[in-house]
C-alpha positions in Angstrom: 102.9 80.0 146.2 103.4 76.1 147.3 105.5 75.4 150.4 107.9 72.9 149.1 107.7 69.0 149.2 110.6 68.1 151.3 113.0 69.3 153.8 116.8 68.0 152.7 119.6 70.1 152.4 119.5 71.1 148.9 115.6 72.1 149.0 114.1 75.2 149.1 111.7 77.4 150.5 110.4 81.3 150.5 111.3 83.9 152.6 111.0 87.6 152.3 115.0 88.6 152.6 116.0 92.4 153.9 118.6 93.8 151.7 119.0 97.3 153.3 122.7 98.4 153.4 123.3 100.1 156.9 126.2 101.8 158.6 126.8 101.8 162.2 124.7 104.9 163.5 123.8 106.1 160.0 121.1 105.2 157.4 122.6 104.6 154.3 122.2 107.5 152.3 120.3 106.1 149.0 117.5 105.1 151.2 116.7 108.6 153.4 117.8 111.1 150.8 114.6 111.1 149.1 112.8 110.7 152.5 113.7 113.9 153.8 113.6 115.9 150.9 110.0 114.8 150.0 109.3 115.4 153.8 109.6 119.2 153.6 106.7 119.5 150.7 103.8 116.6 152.3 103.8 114.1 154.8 101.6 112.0 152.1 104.7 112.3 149.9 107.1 111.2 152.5 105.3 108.0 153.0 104.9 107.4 149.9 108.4 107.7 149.3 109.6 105.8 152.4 107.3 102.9 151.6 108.6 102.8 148.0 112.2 102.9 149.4 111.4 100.4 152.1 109.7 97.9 149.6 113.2 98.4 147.0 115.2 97.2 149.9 112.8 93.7 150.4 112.1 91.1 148.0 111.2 87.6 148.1 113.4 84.8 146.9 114.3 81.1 147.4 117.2 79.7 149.1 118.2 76.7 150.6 117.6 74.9 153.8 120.9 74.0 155.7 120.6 70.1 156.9 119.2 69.4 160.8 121.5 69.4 163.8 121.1 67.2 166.4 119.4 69.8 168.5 117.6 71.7 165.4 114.0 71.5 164.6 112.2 71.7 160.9 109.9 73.9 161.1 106.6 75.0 158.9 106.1 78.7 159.2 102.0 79.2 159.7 102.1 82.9 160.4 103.7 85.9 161.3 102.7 89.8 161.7 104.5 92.8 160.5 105.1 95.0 163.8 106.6 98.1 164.0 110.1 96.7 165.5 110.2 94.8 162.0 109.8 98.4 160.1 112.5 99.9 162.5 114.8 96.9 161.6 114.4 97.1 158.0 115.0 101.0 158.4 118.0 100.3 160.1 117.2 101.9 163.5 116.3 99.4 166.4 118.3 98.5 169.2 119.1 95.2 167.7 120.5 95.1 163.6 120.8 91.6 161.9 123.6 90.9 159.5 122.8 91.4 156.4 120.9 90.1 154.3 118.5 89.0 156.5 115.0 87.8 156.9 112.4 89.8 158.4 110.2 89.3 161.0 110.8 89.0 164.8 107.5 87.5 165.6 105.4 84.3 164.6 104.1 80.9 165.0 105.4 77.5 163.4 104.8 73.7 163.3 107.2 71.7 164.0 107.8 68.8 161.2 110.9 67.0 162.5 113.6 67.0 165.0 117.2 66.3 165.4 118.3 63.1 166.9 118.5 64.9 171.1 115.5 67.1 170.7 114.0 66.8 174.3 111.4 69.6 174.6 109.7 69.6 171.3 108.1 66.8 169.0 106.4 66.5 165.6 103.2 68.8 165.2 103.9 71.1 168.4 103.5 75.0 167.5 106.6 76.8 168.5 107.0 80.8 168.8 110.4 82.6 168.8 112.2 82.8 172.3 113.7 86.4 171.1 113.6 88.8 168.4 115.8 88.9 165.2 114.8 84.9 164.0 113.3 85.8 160.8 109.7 84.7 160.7 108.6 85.8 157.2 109.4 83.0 155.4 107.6 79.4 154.9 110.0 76.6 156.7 113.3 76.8 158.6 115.9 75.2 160.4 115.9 76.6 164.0 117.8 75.0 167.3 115.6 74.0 169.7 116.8 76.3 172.1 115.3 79.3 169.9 111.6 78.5 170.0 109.1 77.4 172.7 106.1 75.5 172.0 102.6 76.8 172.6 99.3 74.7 173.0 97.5 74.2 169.3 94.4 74.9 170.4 94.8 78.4 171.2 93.2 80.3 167.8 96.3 80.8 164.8 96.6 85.0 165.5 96.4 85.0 168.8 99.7 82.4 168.4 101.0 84.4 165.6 101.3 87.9 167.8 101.3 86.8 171.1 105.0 86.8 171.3 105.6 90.8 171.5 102.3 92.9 172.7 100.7 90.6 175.1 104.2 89.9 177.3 104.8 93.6 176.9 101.1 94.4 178.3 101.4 91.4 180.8 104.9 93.0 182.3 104.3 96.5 182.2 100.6 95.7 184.5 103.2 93.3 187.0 106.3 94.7 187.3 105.8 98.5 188.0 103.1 98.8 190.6 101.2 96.7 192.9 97.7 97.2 190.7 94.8 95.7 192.9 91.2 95.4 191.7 89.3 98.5 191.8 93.0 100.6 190.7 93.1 102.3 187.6 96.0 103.0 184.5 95.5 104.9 182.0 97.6 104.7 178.4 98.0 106.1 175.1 98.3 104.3 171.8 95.1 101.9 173.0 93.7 100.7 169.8 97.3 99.0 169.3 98.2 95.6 169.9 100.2 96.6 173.3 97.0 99.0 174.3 94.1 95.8 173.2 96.2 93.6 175.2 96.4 95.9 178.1 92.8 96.7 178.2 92.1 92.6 177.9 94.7 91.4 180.9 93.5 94.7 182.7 89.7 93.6 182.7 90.8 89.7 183.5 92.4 91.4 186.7 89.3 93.4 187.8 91.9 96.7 187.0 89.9 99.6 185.5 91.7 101.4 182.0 91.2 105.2 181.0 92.1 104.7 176.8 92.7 107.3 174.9 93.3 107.2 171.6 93.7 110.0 168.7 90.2 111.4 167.1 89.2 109.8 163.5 86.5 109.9 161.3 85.6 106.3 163.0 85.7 107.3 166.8 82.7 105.8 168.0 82.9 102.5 166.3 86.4 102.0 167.5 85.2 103.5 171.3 82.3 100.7 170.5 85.2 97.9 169.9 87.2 98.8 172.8 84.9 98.9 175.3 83.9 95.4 174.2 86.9 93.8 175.0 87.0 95.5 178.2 87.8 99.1 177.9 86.3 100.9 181.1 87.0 104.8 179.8 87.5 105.9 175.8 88.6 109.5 175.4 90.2 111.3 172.9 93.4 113.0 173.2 92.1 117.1 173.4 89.7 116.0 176.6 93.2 114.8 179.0 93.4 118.8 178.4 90.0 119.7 179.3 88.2 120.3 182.9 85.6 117.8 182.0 88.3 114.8 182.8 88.0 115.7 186.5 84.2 114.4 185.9 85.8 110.8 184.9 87.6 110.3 188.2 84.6 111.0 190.7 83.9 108.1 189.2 87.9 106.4 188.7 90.5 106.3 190.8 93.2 108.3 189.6 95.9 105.9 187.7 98.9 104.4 189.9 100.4 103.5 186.4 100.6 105.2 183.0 101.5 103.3 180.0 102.9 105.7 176.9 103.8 104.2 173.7 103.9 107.3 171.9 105.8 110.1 173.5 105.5 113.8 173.0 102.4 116.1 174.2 100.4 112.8 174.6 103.2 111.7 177.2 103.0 114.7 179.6 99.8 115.0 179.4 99.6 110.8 181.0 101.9 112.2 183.3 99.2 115.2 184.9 96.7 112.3 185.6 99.4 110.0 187.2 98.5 109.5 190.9 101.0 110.5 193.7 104.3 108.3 193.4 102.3 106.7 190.4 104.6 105.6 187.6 104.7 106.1 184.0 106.1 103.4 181.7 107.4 104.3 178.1 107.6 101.3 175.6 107.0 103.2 172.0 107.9 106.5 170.5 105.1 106.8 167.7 105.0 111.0 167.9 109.1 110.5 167.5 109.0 113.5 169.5 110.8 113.2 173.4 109.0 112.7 176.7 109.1 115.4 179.0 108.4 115.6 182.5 107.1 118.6 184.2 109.3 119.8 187.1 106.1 120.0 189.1 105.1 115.9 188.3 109.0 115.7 190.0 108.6 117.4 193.1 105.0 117.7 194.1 104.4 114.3 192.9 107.2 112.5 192.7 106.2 110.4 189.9 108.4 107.4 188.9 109.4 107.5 185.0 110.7 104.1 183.2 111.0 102.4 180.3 110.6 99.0 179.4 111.4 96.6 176.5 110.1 92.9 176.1 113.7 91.8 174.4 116.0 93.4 177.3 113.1 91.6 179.5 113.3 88.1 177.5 117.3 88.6 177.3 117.3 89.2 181.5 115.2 85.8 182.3 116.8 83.7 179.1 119.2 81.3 181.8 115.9 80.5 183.6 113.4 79.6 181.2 110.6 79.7 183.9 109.8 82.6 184.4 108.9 82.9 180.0 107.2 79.8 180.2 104.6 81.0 182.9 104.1 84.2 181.2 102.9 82.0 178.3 101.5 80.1 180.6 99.4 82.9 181.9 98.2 83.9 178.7 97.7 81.0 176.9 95.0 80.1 179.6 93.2 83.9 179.7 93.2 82.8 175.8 91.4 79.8 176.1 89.2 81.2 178.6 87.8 83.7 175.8 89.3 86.6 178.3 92.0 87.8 175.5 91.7 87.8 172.0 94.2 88.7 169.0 94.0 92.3 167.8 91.8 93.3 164.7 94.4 91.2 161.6 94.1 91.7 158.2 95.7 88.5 156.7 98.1 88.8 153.6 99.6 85.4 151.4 103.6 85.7 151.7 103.4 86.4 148.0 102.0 90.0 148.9 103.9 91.1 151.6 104.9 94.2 149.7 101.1 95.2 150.4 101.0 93.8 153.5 104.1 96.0 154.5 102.8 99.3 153.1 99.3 98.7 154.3 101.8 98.6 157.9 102.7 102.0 156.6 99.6 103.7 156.7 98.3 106.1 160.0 95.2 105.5 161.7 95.8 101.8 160.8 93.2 99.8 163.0 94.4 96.1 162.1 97.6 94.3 162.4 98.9 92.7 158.9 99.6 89.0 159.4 101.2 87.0 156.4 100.5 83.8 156.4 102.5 80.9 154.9 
């Protein structure tokens, strides 16, 4: 697939455009019908079915670019991953619902090509990431005001650009804003082989802050225990041992964690929660399980352990009349980046043409590497 030569109003590009019909608190009834039915005979099934459904709802097509505004930037889409938020969009169930039809993707990095007439910040050949979800990055050029995008250095590598608009700022946060974490102090998560969990372990080790990283078991524990701890993982422990007397072996060893980062809720939640220190905090940011967070009385009382939540857009949304305090988050991690002190998760990297793969390789569980298309 060819990008396309030039960039006047009537020219045209590729994007991958959503189609799903929704309704205001309901899923329209042609997509989840067949979901729920196949659910009750194999989860295998359901997948199947929902990534069949998902994929009848996408397709990729041509339109037109609208002509540059005085503040608008051309740019060159280079890449951009599929996270979950995208599949919740498409689905119909995150916080935040384009009209429709639409064009996925919420994160990415592009190249600027040419900019309206009072374009201060940005100039010709600067990469540019997304200010806030909902731009629609899976396509190969578009018209976006300059007041949508923020440029990033070009010598950072092209995935760590691509996805360091979601999990990193989440990890970066969630290790700032909750507790006073000195060296030496531990937190311990869920979900760590994700991008939010890589990230955390990454920022975590820059900081001199230990991590206790537990992940579900699989047929390829050790290697991904070996690829963990090599970007800085102090402890890897499957889920069963948080339940077993052998943890209390890790912390002579480990401070207890002062934070707890859960981004999959259920049993795997509470169990975080039994390990928190006194006062410590536990910070929710994904539901993977799809099962509810619940607190123990006891974590209440006896420990009076702090219970939050946090989201990068409500965050991004909060700080968007003072662009400071974004731009030295990026800031931050642009330099651990070129340092060699955080790296982009494990990517597999898709051509736009096959982002129906791309989006059911998302799909699958156990799924070690992110799916990047690039343009």
């Amino acid at each position: 697939m060819n990008a396309l030569k030039t960039h006047a109003s009537n020219d045209k590009y590729y994007c991958v455009v959503v189609l799903f019909l929704y309704f205001e608190g309901h899923c329209c009834v042609a997509m989840w019908l067949p979901v729920h039915t196949v659910c009750l005979r194999s989860q295998t099934a359901c997948r199947r079915s929902f990534v069949a459904a998902l994929l009848k709802f996408t397709r990729l097509e041509d339109v037109e670019l609208p002509p540059i505004g005085a503040k608008d930037v051309l740019v060159k889409m280079l890449a951009a991953p599929i996270n979950p938020s995208d599949i919740n969009m498409i689905q119909g169930t995150y916080a935040i619902l384009p009209d429709l039809p639409a064009v996925g993707g919420n994160e990415g990095v592009a190249q600027v090509v040419e900019v309206g007439s009072q374009v201060k910040s940005l100039k010709t050949g600067d990469w540019v990431i997304p200010k806030d979800a909902g731009l629609g990055t899976w396509r190969t050029e578009a018209v976006l005001a300059e007041d949508d995008v923020i440029s990033l250095p070009n010598d950072i590598p092209l995935l760590s650009a691509a996805t360091l608009g979601v999990n990193p700022c989440t990890a970066l946060r969630m290790l700032s804003d909750f507790e006073d974490l000195k060296p030496g102090d531990s937190v311990i998560q869920n979900a760590a082989n994700s991008g939010v969990g890589q990230a955390v372990i990454q920022i975590a080790a820059a900081r001199g802050i230990n991590t206790i990283n537990v992940i579900r078991d699989r047929p390829e524990f050790t290697q991904l225990n070996d690829r963990l701890k090599a970007i800085g993982a102090t402890h890897v422990i499957k889920e069963e041992a948080l339940r077993r007397p052998e943890i209390k072996e890790l912390f002579k060893t480990c401070p207890r964690p002062k934070l707890a980062l859960n981004g999959v809720g259920g049993k795997s939640a509470t169990e975080l929660l039994r390990h928190l220190q006194i006062r410590g905090s536990m910070v929710t940011y994904g539901g993977m399980a799809k099962q509810p967070v619940t607190v123990p009385v006891s974590a209440l009382i006896f420990k009076d352990v702090k219970v939050r939540g946090f989201w990068v857009t409500q965050w991004k949304k909060d700080h968007s009349n003072d662009g400071r305090a974004f731009r030295a988050m990026l800031d931050e991690l642009c330099h651990l980046i070129q340092q060699g002190k955080l790296t982009a998760p494990a990517c597999t990297e898709v051509g736009l043409q096959d982002y129906s793969k791309a989006l059911d390789a998302a799909m699958q569980p156990f799924t070690s590497a992110k799916q990047v298309v690039i343009m």
